[in-house]
C-alpha positions in Angstrom: 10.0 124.4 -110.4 10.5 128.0 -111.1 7.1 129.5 -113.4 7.9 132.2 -115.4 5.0 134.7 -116.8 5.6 134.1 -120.4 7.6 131.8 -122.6 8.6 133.0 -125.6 9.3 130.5 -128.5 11.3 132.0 -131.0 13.9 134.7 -131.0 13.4 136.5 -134.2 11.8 139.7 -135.0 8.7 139.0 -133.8 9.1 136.6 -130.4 12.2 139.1 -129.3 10.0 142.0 -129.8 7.2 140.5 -127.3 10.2 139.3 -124.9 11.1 142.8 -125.3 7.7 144.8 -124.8 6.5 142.0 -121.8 9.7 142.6 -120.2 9.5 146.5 -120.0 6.2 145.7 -118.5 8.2 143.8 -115.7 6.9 140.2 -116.5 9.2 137.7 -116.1 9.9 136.0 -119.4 12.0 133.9 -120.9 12.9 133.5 -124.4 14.1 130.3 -126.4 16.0 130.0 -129.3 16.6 126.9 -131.4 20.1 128.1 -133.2 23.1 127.8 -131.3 24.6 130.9 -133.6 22.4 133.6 -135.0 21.6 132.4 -139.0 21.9 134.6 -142.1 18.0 134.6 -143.0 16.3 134.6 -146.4 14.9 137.7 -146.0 15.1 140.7 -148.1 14.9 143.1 -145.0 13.1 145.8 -146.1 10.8 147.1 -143.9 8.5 150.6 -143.1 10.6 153.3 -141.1 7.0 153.4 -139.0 7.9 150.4 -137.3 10.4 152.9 -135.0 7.6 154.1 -133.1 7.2 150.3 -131.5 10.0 150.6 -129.8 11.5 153.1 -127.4 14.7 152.5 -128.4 16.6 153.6 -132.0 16.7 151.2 -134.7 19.4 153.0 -136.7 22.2 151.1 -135.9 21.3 148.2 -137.6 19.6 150.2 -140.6 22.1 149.3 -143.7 20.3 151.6 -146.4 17.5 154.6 -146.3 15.8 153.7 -149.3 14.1 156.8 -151.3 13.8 155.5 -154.8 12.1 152.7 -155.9 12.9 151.3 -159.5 10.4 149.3 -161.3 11.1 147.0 -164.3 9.6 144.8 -166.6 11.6 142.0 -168.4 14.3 144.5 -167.1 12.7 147.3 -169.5 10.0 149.9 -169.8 11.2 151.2 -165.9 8.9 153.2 -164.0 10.5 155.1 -160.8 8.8 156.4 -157.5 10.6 158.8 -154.9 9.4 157.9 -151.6 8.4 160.3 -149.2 10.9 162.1 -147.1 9.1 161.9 -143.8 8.5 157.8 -144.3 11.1 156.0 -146.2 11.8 152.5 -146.9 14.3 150.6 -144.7 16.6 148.4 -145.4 18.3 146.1 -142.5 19.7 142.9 -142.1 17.6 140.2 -140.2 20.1 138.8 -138.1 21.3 142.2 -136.9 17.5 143.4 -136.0 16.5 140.2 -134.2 20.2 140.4 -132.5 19.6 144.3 -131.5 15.7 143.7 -130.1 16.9 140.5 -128.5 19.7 142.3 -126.5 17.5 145.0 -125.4 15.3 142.5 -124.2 17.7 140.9 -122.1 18.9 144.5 -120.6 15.3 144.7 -119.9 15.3 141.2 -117.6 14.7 138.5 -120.1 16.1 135.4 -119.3 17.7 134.0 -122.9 17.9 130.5 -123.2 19.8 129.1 -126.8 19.9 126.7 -128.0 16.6 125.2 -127.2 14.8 122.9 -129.6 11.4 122.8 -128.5 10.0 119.1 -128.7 6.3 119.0 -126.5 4.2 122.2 -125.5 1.4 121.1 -123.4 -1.3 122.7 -120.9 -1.6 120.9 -117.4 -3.7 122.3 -115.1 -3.4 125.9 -115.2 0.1 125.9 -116.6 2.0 125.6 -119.9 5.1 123.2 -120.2 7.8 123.4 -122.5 10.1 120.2 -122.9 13.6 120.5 -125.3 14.8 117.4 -127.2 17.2 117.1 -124.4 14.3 116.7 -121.7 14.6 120.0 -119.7 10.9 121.5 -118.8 10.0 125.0 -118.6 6.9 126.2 -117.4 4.8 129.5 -117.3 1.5 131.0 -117.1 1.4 131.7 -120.9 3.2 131.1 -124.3 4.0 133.2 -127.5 4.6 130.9 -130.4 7.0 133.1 -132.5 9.2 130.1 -134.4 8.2 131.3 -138.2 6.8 129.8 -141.2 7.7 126.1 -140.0 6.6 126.6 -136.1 4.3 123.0 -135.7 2.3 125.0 -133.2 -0.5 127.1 -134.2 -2.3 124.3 -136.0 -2.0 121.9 -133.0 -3.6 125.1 -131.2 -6.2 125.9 -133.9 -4.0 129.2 -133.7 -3.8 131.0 -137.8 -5.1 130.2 -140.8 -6.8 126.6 -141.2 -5.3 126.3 -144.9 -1.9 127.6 -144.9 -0.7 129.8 -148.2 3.1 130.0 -148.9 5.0 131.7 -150.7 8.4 130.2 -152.2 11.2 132.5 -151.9 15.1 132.3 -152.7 17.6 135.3 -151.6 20.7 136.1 -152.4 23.7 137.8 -150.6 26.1 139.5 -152.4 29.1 141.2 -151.3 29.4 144.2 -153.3 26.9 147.3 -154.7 26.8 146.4 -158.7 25.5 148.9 -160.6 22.8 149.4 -158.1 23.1 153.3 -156.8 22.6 154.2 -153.2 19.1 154.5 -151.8 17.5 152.5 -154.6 16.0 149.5 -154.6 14.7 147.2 -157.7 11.5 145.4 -158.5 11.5 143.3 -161.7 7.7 141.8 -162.5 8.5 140.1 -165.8 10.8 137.2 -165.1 9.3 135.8 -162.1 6.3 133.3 -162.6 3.5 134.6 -160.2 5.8 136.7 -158.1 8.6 139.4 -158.5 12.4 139.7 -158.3 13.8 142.2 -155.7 17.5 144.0 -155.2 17.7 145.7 -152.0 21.4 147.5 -150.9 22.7 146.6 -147.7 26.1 147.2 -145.7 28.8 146.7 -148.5 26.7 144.5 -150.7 23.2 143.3 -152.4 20.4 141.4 -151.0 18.7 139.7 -154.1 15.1 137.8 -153.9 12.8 136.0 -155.9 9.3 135.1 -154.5 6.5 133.5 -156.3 3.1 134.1 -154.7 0.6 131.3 -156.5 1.6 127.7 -155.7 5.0 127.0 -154.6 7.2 126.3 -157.3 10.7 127.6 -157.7 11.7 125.6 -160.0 13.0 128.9 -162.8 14.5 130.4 -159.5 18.2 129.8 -161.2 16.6 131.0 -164.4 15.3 134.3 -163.1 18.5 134.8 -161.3 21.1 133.9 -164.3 19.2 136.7 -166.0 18.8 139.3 -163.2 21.9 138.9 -161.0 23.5 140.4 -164.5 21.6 143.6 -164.8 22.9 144.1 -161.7 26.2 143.9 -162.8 26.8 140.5 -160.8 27.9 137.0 -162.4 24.7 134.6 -162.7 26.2 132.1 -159.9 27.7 134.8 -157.4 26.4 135.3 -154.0 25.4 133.1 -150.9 22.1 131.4 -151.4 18.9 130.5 -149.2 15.8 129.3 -149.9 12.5 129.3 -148.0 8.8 128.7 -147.5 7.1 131.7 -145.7 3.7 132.0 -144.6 1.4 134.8 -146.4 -1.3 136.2 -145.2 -4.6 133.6 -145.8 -7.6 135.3 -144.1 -8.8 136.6 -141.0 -8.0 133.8 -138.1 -7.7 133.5 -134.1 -4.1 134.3 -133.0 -5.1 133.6 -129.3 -6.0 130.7 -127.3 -6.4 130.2 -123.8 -3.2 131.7 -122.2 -1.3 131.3 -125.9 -1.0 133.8 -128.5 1.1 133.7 -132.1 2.8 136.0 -133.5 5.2 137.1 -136.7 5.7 134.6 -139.5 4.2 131.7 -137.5 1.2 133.7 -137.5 0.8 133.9 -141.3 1.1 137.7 -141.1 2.9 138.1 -144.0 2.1 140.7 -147.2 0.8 138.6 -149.5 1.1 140.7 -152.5 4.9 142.6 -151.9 6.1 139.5 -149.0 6.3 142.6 -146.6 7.0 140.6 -143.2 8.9 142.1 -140.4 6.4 145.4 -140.0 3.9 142.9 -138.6 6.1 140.8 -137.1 6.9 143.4 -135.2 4.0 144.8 -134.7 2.8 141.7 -134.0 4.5 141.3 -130.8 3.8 144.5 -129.4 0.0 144.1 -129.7 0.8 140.4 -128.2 2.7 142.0 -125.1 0.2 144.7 -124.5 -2.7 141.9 -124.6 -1.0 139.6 -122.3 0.2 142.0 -119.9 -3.1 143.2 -119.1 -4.2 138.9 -119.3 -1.9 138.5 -116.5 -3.0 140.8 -114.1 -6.5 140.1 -115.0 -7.9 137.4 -116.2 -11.0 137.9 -117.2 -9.7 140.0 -119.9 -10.2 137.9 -122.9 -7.3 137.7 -125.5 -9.6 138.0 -128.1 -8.7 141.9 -127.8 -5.4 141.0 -129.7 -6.8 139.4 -132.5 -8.8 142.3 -132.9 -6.0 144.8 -132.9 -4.6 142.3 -135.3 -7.2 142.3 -137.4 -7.9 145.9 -137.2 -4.2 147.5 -137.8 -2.7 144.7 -140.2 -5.2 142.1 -141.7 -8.1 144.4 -142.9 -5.4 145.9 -145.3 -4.2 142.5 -146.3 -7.8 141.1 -147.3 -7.8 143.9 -150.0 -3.3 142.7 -150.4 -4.6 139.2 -150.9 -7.5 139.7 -153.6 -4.9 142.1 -156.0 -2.3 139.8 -155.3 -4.7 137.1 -156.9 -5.1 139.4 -160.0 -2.1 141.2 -160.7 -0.2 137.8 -160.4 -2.3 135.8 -162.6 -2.5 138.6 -165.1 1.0 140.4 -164.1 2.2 142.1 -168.0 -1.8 143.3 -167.4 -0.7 144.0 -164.0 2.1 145.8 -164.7 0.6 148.3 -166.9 -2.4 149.0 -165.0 -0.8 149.1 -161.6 2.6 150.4 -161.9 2.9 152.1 -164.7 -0.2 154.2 -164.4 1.3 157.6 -163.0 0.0 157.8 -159.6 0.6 154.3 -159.4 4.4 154.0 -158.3 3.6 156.7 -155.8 0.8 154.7 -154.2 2.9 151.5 -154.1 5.9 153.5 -152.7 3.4 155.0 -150.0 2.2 151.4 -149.0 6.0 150.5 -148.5 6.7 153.2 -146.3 3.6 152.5 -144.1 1.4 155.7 -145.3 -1.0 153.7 -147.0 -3.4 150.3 -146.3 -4.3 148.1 -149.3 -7.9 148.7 -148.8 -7.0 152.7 -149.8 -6.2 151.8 -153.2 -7.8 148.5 -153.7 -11.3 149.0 -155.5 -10.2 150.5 -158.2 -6.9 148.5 -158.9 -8.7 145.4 -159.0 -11.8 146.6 -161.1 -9.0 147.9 -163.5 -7.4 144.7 -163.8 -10.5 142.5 -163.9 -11.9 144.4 -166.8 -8.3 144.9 -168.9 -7.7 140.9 -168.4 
């Protein structure tokens, strides 16, 4: 039986992007996919322009809108606006497009692609990992990269992640023309949305719509928010192509490597917890997963351990400080809203974090002592 160096598990953003960065290494990798066809995604698709320096290769074909002016809204009034900076805007792309674009550039690169494959057992023997599909075909390799998103049954059977998971609940919709929204804008509304926001981004010929709640997991005003939205927008309340979802926030520092396993993206619970960012770290994620296992490979006495670290270090000491004013602002948000956006350097900062110029941690002290003492 042929043994690969890696298995990837997942060909989204994040597993592509280690098939991808493993491959250029010259690892021999293979990369499963449980879709037969590449799904439209609940996922807004906004994402840092930073995240082109991952990858040697452009992202712009698959860029649907360079945002550089963020709206802000409450109860669609009292708007504050922020003009990001030139030099790091705000993307906007469609998911299925990115995760198509890395994927095939992983494959150009040597990566065997394997789809569809449902993944039904992933066990060590010996010194090897096996993967069996629901049709009974094994794989094996020297090491695995769980990268199947929020649902992925993996990391907790590998004491990989968070022990408690924290979701948020998250409905988006796809709409095939601009409304009244202008080019390289983008909306968020904090008033109608329970514990979470409302979101418009522009893409290719249409609108990506999103509402997220942050605290607990109930959508149930999701048709609600969206019969009064979608119109100031210029849409009709039941227009577009709707998706709903569970993704996995951000819950605390955690081990994303095991013995010969990492996780990575969405399965990894990497996500934003206060503005549901998730494809910078998916991305980003992957890389530093590549980089670890690469040098794992050739020598194994280096300890994974290094990419929880880098982990920890470039994305999730940001997020403890994304986490506690995400616990505020959403429990207090017309508080929120008046102490964090519509103070006036405020928008700026926010707009910075979007484009990848700024960490939570930057800003965090004083946003939070602000809110605490006005709520």
């Amino acid at each position: 039986m042929t043994t690969r160096d890696v298995i990837v598990i997942g060909a989204g953003a994040a597993g592509s992007s280690a098939a991808f960065h493993l491959a250029k290494t010259g690892r021999k990798v293979t990369l499963l996919e449980k879709e037969k066809e590449q799904p439209i995604k609940a996922c807004g698709g906004g994402m840092a322009a930073s995240v082109q320096t991952l990858f040697p290769f452009n992202l712009s074909p698959v860029i649907d809108e360079v945002i550089k002016e963020v709206n802000f809204s409450w109860c669609l009034s009292d708007p504050v606006t922020a003009q990001l900076p030139g030099s790091a805007p705000f993307w906007i792309v469609r998911r299925e497009k990115l995760d198509e674009l890395i994927t095939n550039k992983a494959i150009a690169e040597g990566v065997e692609f394997i789809k569809p494959f449902f993944v039904e057992n992933l066990f060590k023997e010996n010194s090897h990992w096996k993967v069996t599909s629901k049709t009974g075909k094994q794989l094996t390799a020297k090491a695995i990269v769980i990268a199947d998103g929020s649902s992925s049954p993996w990391p907790q059977k590998f004491g990989l992640g968070p022990k408690t998971l924290h979701y948020a609940s998250t409905t988006s919709v796809r709409l095939n023309r601009r409304g009244n929204l202008t080019n390289n804008t983008t909306r968020f509304e904090f008033g109608l949305v329970h514990h979470g926001f409302a979101w418009a981004f522009p893409i290719k010929e249409g609108v990506s719509v999103g509402v997220g709640t942050f605290i607990g997991q109930d959508s149930s005003d999701t048709n609600k928010v969206l019969e009064t939205f979608l119109p100031s927008l210029g849409f009709n309340p039941t227009e577009g192509r709707r998706k709903e979802a569970s993704l996995r926030v951000w819950n605390g520092h955690c081990s994303l490597h095991n013995d010969g396993i990492v996780v990575v993206g969405d399965a990894a619970s990497l996500c934003d917890p206060f503005l549901a960012e998730g494809l910078r770290p998916a991305l980003l994620s992957g890389k530093e997963a590549a980089y670890a296992l690469n040098k794992w490979l050739t020598d194994r006495s280096y300890n994974l351990n290094n990419y929880t670290k880098a982990m920890k270090k470039k994305w999730g000491d940001s997020m403890i400080w994304g986490k506690r004013i995400a616990q505020v602002f959403y429990r207090f948000p017309k508080v929120g809203y008046q102490l964090g956006i519509k103070r006036p350097t405020a928008p700026q900062r926010i707009a910075e974090i979007l484009s990848g110029n700024l960490g939570y941690g930057d800003i965090a002290n004083r946003v939070i002592k602000r809110l605490l003492f006005q709520s």
